[in-house]
C-alpha positions as CSV (number, residue, x, y, z in Angstrom):
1,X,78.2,97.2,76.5
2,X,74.8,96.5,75.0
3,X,74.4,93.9,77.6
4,X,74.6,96.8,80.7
5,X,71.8,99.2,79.5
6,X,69.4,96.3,78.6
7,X,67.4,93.9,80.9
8,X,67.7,95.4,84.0
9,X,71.7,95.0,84.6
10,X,72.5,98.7,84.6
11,X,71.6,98.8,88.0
12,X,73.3,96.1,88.9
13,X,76.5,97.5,87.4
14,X,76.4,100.7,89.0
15,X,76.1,98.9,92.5
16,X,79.1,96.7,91.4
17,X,81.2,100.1,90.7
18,X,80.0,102.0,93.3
19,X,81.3,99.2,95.7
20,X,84.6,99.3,94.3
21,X,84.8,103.6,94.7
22,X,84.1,102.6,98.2
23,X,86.6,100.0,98.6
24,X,89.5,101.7,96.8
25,X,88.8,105.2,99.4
26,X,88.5,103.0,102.7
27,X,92.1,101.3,101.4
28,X,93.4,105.1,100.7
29,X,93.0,105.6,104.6
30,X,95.4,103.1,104.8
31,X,97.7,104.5,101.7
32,X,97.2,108.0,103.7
33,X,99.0,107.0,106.3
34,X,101.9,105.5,104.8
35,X,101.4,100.9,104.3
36,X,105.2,101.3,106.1
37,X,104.3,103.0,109.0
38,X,102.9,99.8,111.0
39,X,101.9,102.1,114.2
40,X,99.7,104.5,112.2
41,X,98.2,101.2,109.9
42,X,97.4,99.7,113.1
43,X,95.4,102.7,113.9
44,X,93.6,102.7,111.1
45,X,92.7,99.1,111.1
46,X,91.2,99.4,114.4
47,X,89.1,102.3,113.0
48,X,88.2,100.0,110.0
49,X,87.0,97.5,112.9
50,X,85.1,99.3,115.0
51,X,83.3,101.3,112.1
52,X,82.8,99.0,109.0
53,X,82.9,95.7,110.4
54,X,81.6,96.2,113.6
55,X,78.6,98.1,112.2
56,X,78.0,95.6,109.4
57,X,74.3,95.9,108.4
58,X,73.1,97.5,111.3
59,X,73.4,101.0,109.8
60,X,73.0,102.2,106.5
61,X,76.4,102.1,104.4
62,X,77.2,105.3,103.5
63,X,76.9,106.3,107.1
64,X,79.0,103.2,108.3
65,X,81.5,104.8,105.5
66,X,81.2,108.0,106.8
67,X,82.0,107.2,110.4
68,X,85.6,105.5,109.0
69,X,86.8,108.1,106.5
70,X,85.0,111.4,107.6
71,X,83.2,111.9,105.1
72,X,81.5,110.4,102.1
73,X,82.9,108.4,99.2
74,X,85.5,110.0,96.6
75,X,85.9,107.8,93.1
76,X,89.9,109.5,92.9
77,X,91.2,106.5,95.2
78,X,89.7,104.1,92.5
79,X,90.6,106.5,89.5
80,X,94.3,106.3,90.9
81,X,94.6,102.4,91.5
82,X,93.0,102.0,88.1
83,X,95.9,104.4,86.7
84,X,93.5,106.9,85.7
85,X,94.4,109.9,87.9
């Protein structure tokens, strides 16, 4: 790990981990509704759509995230997938 906390990477690594909290709870909403139930995935997709893609850049991320789950980013969806929780 000596690599991480010298030369500036740190901060790079957090970014990279904090992106993957994010992506693991915006795939929960979809693991919240049940992957089997196509009606309610469907639902959730077009939420996905119309929040995160369709927003993009144009506003800041944690409120683009915000606006698809409800509320801000939990590290238990990544915690779980990662067999931690």
């Amino acid at each position: 790990f000596g690599h991480i906390f010298s030369g500036g990477y740190s901060a790079g690594y957090y970014s990279y981990k904090w992106a993957e909290v994010m992506s693991a709870d915006a795939f929960g909403a979809f693991e919240e509704v049940g992957l089997d139930n196509e009606e309610e995935v469907k639902k959730v997709g077009m939420s996905f759509r119309e929040t995160v893609l369709a927003l993009g850049g144009g506003v800041p991320p944690m409120e683009v995230f915000e606006r698809f789950r409800g509320r801000q980013p939990s590290p238990e969806a990544l915690l779980r997938h990662n067999g931690l929780a």
